[in-house]
C-alpha positions as a LaTeX table, in Angstrom:
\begin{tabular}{lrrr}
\hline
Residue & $x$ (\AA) & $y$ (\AA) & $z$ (\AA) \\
\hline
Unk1 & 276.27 & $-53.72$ & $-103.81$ \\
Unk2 & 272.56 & $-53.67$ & $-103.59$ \\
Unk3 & 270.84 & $-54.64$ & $-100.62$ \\
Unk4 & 267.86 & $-57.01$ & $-100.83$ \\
Unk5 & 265.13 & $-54.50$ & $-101.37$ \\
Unk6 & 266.96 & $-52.67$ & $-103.61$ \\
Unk7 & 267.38 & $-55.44$ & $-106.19$ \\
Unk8 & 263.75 & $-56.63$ & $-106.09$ \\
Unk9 & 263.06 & $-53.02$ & $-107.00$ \\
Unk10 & 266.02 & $-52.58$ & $-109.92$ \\
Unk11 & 264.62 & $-55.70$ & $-111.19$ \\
Unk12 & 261.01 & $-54.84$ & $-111.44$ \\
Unk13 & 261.96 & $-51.59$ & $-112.87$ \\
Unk14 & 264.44 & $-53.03$ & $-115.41$ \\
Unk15 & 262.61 & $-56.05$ & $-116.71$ \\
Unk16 & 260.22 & $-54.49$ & $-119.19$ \\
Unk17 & 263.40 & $-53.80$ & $-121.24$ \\
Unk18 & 263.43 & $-58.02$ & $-121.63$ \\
Unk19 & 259.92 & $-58.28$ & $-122.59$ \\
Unk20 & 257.99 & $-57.80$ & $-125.88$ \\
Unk21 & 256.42 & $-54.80$ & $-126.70$ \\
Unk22 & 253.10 & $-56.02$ & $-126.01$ \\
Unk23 & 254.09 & $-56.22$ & $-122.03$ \\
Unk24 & 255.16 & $-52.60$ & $-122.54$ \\
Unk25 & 251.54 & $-51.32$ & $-120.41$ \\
Unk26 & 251.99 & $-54.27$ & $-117.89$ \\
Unk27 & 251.82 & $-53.19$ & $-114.31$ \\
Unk28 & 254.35 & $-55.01$ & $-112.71$ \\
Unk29 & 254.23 & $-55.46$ & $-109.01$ \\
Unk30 & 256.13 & $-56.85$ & $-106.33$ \\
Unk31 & 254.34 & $-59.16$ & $-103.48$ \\
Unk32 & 255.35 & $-61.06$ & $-100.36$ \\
Unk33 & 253.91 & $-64.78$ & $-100.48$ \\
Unk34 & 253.15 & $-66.97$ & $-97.39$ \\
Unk35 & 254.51 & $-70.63$ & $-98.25$ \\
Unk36 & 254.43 & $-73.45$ & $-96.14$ \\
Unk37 & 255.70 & $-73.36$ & $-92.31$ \\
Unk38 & 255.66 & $-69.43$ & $-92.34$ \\
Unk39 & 258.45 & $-69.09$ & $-95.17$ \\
Unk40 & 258.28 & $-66.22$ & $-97.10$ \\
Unk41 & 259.17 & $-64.91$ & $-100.84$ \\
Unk42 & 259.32 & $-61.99$ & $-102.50$ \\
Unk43 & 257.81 & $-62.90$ & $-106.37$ \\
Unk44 & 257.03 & $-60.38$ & $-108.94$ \\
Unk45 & 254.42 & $-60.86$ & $-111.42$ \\
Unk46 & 254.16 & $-59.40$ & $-114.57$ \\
Unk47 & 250.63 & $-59.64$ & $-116.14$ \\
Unk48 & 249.68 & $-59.46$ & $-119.92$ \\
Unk49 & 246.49 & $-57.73$ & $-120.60$ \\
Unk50 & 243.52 & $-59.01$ & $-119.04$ \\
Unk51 & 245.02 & $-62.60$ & $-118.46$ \\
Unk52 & 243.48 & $-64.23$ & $-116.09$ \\
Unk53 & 246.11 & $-66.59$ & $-114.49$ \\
Unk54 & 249.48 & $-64.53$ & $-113.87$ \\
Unk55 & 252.34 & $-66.61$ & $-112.84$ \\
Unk56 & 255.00 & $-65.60$ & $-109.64$ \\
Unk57 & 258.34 & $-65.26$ & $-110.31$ \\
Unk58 & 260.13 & $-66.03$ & $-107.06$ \\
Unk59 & 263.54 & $-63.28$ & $-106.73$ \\
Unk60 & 264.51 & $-64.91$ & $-103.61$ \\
Unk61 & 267.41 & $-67.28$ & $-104.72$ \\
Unk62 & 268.38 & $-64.79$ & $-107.99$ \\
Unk63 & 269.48 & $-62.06$ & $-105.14$ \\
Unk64 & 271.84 & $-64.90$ & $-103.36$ \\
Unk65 & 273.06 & $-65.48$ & $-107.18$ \\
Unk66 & 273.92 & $-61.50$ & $-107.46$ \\
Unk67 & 275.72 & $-61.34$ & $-104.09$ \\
Unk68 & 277.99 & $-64.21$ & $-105.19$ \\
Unk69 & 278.91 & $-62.24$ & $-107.73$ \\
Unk70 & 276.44 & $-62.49$ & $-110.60$ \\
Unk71 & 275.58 & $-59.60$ & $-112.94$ \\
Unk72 & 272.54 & $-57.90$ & $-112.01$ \\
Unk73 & 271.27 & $-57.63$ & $-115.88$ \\
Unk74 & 272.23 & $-61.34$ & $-115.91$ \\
Unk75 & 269.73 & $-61.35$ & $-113.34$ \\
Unk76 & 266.87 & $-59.50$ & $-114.60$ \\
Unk77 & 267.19 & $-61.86$ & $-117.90$ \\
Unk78 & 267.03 & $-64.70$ & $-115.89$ \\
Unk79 & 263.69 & $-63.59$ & $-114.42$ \\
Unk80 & 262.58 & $-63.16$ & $-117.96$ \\
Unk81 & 262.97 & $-66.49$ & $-118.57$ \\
Unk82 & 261.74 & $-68.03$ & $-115.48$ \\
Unk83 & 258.65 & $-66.13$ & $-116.22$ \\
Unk84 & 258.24 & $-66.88$ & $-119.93$ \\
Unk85 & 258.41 & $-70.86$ & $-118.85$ \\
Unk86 & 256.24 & $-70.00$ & $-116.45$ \\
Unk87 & 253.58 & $-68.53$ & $-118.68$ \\
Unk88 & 253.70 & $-72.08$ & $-120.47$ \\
Unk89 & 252.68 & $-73.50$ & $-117.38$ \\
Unk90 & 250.01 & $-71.05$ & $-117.08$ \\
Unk91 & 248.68 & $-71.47$ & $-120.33$ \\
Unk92 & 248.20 & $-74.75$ & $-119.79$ \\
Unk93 & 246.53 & $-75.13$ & $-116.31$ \\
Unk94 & 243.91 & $-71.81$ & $-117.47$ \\
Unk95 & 242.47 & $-74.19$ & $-119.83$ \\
Unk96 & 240.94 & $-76.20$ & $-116.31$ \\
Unk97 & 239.84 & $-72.75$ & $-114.85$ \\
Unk98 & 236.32 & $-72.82$ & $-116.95$ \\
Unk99 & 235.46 & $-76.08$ & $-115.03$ \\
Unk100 & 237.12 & $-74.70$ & $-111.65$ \\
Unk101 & 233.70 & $-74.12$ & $-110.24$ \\
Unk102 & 232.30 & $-77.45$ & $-111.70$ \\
Unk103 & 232.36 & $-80.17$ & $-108.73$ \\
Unk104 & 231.81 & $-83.17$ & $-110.23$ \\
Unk105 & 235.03 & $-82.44$ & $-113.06$ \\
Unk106 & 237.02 & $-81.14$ & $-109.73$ \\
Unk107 & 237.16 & $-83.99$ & $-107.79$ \\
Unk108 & 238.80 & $-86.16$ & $-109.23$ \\
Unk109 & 241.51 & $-83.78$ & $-109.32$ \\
Unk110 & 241.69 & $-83.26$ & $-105.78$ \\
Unk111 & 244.52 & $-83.80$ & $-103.02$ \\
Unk112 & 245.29 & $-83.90$ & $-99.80$ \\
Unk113 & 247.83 & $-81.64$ & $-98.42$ \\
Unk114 & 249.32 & $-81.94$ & $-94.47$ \\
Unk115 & 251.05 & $-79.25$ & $-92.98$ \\
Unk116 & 252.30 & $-78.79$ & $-88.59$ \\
Unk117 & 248.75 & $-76.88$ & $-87.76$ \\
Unk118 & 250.97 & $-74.27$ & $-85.28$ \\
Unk119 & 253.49 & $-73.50$ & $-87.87$ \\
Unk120 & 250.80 & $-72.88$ & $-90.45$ \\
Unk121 & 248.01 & $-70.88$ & $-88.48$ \\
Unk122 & 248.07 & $-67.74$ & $-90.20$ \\
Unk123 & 248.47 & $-69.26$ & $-93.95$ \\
Unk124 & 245.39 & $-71.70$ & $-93.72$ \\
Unk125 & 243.68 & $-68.79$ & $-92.40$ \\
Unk126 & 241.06 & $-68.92$ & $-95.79$ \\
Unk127 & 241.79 & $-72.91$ & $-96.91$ \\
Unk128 & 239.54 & $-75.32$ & $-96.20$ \\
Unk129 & 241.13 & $-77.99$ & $-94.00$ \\
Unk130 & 240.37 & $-80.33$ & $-90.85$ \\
Unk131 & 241.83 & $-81.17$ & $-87.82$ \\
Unk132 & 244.10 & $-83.98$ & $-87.17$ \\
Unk133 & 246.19 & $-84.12$ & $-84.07$ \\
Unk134 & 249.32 & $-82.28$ & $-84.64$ \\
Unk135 & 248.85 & $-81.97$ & $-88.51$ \\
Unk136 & 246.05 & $-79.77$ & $-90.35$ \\
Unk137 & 244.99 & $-81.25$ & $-93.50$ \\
Unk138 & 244.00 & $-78.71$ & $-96.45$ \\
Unk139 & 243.53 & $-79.46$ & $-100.02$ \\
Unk140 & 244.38 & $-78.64$ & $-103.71$ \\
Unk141 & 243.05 & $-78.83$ & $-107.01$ \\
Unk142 & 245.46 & $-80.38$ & $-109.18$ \\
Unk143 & 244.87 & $-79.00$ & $-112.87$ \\
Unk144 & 248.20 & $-80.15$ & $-114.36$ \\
Unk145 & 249.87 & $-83.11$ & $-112.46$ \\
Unk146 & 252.90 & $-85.78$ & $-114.07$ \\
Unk147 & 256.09 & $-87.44$ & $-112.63$ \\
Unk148 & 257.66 & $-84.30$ & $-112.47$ \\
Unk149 & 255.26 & $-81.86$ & $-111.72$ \\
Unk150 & 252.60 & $-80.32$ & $-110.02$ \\
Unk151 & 250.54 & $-77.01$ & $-111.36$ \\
Unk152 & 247.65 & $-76.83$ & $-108.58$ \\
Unk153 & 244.86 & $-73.85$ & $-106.77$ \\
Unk154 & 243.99 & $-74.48$ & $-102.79$ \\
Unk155 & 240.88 & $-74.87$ & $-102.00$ \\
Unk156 & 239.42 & $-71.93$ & $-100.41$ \\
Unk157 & 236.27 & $-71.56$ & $-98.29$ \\
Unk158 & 235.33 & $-69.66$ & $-101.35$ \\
Unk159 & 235.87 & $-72.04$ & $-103.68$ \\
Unk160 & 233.93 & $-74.40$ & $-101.20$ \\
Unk161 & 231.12 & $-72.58$ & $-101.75$ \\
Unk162 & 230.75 & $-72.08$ & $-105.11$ \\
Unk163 & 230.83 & $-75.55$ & $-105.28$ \\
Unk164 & 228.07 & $-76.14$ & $-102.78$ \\
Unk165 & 229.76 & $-78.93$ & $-100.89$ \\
Unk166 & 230.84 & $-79.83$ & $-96.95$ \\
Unk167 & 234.92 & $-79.82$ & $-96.01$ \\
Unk168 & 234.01 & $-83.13$ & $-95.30$ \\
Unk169 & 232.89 & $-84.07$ & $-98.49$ \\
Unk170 & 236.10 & $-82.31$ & $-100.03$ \\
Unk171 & 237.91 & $-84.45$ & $-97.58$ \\
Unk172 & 236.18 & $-87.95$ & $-98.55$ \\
Unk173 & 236.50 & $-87.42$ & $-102.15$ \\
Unk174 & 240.04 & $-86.20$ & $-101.78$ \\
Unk175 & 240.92 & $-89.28$ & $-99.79$ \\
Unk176 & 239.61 & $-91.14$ & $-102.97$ \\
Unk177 & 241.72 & $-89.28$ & $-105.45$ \\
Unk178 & 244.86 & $-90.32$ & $-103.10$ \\
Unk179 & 244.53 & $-94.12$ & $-103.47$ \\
Unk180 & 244.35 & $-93.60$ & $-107.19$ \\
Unk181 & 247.44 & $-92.00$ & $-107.29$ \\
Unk182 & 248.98 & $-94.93$ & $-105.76$ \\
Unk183 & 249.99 & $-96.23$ & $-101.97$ \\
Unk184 & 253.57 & $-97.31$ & $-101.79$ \\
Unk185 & 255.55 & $-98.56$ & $-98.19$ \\
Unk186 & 259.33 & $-99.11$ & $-99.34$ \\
Unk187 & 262.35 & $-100.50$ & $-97.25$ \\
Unk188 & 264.90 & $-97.54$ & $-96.64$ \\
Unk189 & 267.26 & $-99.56$ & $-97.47$ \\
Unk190 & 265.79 & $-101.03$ & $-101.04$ \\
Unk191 & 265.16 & $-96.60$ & $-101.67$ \\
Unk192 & 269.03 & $-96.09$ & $-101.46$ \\
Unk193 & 270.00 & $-99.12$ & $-103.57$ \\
Unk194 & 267.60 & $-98.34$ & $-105.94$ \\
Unk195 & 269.34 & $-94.57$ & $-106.14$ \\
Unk196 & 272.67 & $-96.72$ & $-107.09$ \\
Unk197 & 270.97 & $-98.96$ & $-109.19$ \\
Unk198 & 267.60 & $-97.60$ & $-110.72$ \\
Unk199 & 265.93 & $-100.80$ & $-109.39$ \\
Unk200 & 262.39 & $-99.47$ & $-108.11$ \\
Unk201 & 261.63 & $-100.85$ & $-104.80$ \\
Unk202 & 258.80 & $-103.26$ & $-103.90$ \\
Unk203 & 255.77 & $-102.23$ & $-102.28$ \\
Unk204 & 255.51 & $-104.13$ & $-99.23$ \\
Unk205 & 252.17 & $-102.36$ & $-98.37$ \\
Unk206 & 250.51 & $-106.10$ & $-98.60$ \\
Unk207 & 253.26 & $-108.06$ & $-97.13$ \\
Unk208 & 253.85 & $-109.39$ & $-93.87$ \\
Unk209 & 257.02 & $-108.67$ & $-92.76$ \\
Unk210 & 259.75 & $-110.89$ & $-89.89$ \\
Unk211 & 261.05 & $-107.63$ & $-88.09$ \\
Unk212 & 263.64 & $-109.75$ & $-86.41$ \\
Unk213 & 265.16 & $-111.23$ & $-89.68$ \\
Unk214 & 265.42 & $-107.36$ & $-91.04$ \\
Unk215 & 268.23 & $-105.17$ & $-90.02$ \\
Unk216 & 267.10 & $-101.71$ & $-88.80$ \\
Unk217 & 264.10 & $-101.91$ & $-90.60$ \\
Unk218 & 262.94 & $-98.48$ & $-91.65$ \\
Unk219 & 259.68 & $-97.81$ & $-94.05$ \\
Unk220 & 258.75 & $-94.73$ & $-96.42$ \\
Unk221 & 255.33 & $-94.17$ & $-96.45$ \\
Unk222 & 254.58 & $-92.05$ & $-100.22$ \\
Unk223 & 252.51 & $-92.06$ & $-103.20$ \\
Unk224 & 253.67 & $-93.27$ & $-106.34$ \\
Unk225 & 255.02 & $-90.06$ & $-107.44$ \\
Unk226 & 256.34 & $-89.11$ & $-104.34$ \\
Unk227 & 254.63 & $-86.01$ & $-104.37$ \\
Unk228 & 253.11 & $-85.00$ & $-101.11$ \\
Unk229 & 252.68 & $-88.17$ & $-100.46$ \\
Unk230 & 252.34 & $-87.27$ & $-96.41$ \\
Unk231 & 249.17 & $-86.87$ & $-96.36$ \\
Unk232 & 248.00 & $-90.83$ & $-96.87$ \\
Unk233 & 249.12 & $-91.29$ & $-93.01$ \\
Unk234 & 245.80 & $-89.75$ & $-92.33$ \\
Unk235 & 243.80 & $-92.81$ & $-94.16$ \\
Unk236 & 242.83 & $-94.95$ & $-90.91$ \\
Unk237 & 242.68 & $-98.20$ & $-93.30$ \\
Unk238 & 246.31 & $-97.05$ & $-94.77$ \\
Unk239 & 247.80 & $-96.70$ & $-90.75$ \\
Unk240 & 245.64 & $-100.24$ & $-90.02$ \\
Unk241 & 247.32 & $-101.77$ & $-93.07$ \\
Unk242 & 251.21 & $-100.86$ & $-92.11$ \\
Unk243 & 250.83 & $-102.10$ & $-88.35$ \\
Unk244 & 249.53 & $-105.46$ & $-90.08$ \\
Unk245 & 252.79 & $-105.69$ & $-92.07$ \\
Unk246 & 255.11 & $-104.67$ & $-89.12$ \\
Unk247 & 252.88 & $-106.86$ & $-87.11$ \\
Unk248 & 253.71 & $-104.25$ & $-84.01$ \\
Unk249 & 253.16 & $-100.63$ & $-82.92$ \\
Unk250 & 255.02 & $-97.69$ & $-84.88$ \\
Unk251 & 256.78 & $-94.41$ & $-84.85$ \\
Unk252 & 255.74 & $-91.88$ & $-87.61$ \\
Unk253 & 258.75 & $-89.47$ & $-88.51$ \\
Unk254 & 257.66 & $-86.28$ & $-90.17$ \\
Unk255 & 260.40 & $-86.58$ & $-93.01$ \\
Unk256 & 258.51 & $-83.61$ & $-95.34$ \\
Unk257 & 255.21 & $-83.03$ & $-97.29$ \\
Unk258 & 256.61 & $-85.49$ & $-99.50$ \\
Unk259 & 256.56 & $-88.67$ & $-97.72$ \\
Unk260 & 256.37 & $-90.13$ & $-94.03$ \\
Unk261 & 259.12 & $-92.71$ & $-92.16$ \\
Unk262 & 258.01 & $-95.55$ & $-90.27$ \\
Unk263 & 259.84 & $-97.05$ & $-87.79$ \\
Unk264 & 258.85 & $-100.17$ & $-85.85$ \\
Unk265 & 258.37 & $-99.49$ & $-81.87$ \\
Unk266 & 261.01 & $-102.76$ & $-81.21$ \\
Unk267 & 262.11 & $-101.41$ & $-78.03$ \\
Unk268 & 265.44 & $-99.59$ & $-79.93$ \\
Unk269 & 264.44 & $-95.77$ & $-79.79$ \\
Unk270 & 263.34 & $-93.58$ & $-77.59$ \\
Unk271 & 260.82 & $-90.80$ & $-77.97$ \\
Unk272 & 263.25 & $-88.33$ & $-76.82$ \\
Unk273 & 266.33 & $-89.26$ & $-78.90$ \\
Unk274 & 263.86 & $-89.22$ & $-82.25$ \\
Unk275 & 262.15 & $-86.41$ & $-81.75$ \\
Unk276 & 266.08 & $-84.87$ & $-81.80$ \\
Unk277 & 266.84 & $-86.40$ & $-85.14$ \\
Unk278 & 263.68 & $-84.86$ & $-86.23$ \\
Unk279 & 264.71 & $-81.56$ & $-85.00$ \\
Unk280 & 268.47 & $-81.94$ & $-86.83$ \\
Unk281 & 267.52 & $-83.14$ & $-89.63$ \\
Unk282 & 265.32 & $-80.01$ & $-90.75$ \\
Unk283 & 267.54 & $-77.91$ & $-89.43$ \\
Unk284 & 269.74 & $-78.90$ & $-91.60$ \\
Unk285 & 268.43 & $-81.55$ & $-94.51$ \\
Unk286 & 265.00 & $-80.31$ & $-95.60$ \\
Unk287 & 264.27 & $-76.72$ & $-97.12$ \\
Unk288 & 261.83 & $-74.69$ & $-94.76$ \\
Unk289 & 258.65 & $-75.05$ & $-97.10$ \\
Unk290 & 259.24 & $-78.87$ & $-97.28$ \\
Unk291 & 259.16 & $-79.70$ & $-93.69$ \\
Unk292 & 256.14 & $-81.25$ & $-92.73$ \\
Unk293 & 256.63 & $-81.36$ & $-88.77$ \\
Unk294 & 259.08 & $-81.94$ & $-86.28$ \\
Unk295 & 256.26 & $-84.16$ & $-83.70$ \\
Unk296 & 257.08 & $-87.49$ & $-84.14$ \\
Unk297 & 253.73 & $-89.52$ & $-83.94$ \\
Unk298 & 253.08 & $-93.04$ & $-82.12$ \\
Unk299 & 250.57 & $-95.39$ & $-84.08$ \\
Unk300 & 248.69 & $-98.42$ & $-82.33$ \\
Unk301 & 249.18 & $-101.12$ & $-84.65$ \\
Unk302 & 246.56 & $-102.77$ & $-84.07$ \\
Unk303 & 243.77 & $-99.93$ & $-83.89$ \\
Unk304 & 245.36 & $-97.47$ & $-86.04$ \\
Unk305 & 244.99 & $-94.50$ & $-83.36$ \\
Unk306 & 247.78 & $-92.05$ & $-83.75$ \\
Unk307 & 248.81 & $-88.94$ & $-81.21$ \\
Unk308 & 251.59 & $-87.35$ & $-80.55$ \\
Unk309 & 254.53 & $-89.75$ & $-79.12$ \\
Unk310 & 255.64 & $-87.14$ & $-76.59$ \\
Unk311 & 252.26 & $-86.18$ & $-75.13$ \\
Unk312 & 251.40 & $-90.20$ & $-75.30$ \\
Unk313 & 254.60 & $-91.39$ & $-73.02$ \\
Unk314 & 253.38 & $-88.25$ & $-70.53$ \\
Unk315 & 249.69 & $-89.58$ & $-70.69$ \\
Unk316 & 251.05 & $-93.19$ & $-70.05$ \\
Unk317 & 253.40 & $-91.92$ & $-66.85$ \\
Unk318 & 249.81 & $-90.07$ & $-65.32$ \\
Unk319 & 248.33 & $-92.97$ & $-65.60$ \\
Unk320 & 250.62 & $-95.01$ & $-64.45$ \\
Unk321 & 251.50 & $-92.58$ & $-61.33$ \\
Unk322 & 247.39 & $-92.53$ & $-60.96$ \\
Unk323 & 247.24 & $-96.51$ & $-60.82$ \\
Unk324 & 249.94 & $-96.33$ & $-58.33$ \\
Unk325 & 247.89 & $-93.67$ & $-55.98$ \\
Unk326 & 244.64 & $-95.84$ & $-56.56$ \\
Unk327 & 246.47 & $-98.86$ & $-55.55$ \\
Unk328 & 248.11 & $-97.24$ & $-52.08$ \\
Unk329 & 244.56 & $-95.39$ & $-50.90$ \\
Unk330 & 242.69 & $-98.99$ & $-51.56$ \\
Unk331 & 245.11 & $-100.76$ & $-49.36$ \\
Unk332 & 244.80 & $-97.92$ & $-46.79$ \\
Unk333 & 241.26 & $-97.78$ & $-46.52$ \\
Unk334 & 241.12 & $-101.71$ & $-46.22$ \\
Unk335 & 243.36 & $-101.34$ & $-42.98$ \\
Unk336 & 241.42 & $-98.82$ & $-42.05$ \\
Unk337 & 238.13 & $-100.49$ & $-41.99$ \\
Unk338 & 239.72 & $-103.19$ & $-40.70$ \\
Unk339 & 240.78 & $-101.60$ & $-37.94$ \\
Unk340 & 237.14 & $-99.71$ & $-37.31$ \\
Unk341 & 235.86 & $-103.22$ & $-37.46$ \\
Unk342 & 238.11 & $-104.65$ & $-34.64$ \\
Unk343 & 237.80 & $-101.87$ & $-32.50$ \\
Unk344 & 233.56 & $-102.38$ & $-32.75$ \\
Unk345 & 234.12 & $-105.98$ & $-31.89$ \\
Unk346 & 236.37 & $-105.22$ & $-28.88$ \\
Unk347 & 233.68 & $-102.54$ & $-27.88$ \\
Unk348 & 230.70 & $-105.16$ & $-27.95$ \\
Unk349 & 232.70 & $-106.89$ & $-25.46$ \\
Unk350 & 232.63 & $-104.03$ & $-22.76$ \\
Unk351 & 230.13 & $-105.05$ & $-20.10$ \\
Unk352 & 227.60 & $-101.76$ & $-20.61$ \\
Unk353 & 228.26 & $-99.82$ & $-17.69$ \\
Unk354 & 232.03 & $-99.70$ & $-18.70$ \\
Unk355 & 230.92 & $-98.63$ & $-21.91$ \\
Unk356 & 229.26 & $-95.78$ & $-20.25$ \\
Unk357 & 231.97 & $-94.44$ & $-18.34$ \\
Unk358 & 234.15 & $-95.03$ & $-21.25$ \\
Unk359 & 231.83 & $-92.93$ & $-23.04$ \\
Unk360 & 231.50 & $-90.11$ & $-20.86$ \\
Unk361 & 235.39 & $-90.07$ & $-20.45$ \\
Unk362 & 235.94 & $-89.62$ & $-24.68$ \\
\hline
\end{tabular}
């Protein structure tokens, strides 16, 4: 049997025998790809003249197939396929590359990506993003987008400057784009029924919801096509919104780059014990490139600030320990003066030449 470099490398130099004759000069190569959260693939692309857009064809999961017990020609024809539906996808999202550098047609076709910021350091190296908190938001141009897929580009510094525009302005008009695709809070609960039933839940994003007449009330946060969906915690007004409908603080759970859990802070759960679930569940639920963190957030209900629910409780317990201290020294130092200011009074009383001798004696 193979080992793992040794079937990328049969399968690169097997697949021409798949292809048309007019791949027959293609240079096929081999690369290593950085996805999200430090994952990476091995793809091979296989370009066609001077084409401009060459799809990846990721081996990764075809090599798993072949130690199972798949044929390895099996394999290689698989890749052939995988590429040639590929290079329908390709086809279509090159016809958006002649307006790539054209602003005003781009932006509308923007979107807001999140990603942990220390998982990701190295692979948002040359995106543009900003900064927020625990999460680093970076952005994508979305040239072929439906319910069932996306085709997108990053946004590179490069591409930034071509266009002549500020990250913030990327980020502004990006937020923009994200409403339009559609701002949907669902009940857990409604989600699983409606997976049973093909009933699609209500948006409760304008509601205002009894927490005490719902049992273990649980929220998605997602866009309509639950599609990196994430990233619309970042909208203050969106965070502002949900605390109106809980009508109470809230824990953020980083379920993936899809979507976003919301949990009321009702006193049940502790920082501690979610940050765990967080832990197990992408452990051993989520795939590595769809994990979006594992730092559960805390959001103020009422003014939509959100850190990091670990570092908050430690803030709140300095502060706290700091009050205490404050509290103890003021009560001290009253006693104290107190004390100075009996000890003058009982001093005024001295008649002066047993003040004097008291004097010399100290």
């Amino acid at each position: 049997m193979m080992n793992r470099k040794e079937f990328y490398e049969y399968v690169k130099d097997n697949v021409k025998e798949y292809l048309p004759e007019s791949y027959k000069d293609a240079e096929i190569k081999l690369q290593e790809v950085e996805k999200n959260n430090g994952l990476k693939l091995t793809g091979i692309t296989i370009p066609n003249g001077d084409q401009r857009i060459v799809p990846t064809v990721y081996l990764d999961s075809l090599y798993l197939e072949y130690v199972i017990g798949k044929d390895v020609d099996s394999c290689v024809g698989d890749v052939v396929d995988m590429y040639i539906e590929a290079q329908d996808k390709a086809e279509f999202i090159k016809m958006g590359v002649p307006d790539i550098f054209d602003y005003e047609k781009m932006k509308e076709k923007l979107q807001v990506r999140i990603c942990d910021q220390e998982w990701n350091e190295e692979r948002l190296a040359d995106k543009v993003i900003t900064e927020h908190g625990d999460f680093a938001a970076y952005y994508a141009v979305n040239l072929k987008e439906n319910e069932e897929e996306v085709g997108s580009i990053p946004v590179t510094v490069s591409l930034m400057n071509e266009w002549g525009v500020s990250a913030e302005q990327i980020q502004a008009d990006a937020m923009v784009a994200d409403r339009k695709r559609g701002v949907t809070l669902m009940d857990m609960n409604e989600i699983i029924k409606s997976m049973i039933f093909g009933e699609e839940p209500e948006n409760l994003l304008n509601e205002k919801m009894d927490m005490e007449a719902m049992e273990n009330p649980m929220f998605c946060l997602t866009n309509k096509a639950k599609m990196n969906g994430a990233s619309l915690l970042l909208q203050e007004d969106i965070r502002k919104q949900i605390g109106e409908c809980l009508g109470s603080d809230f824990f953020v759970i980083p379920s993936s780059v899809h979507e976003v859990m919301i949990l009321p802070d009702n006193g049940i759960f502790q920082v501690p014990e979610l940050n765990a679930m967080v832990q197990e569940v992408n452990e051993t639920k989520v795939e590595r490139q769809e994990q979006l963190s594992d730092k559960v957030q805390f959001c103020d209900g009422k003014t939509a600030v959100m850190e990091n629910a670990e570092r908050r409780e430690a803030r709140l317990e300095k502060e706290k320990a700091a009050e205490k201290a404050e509290v103890k020294g003021g009560i001290h130092g009253r006693m104290e003066k107190a004390k100075a200011e009996i000890k003058a009074k009982e001093a005024d009383k001295v008649p002066k030449n047993k003040s004097k001798n008291l004097a010399a004696a100290l």
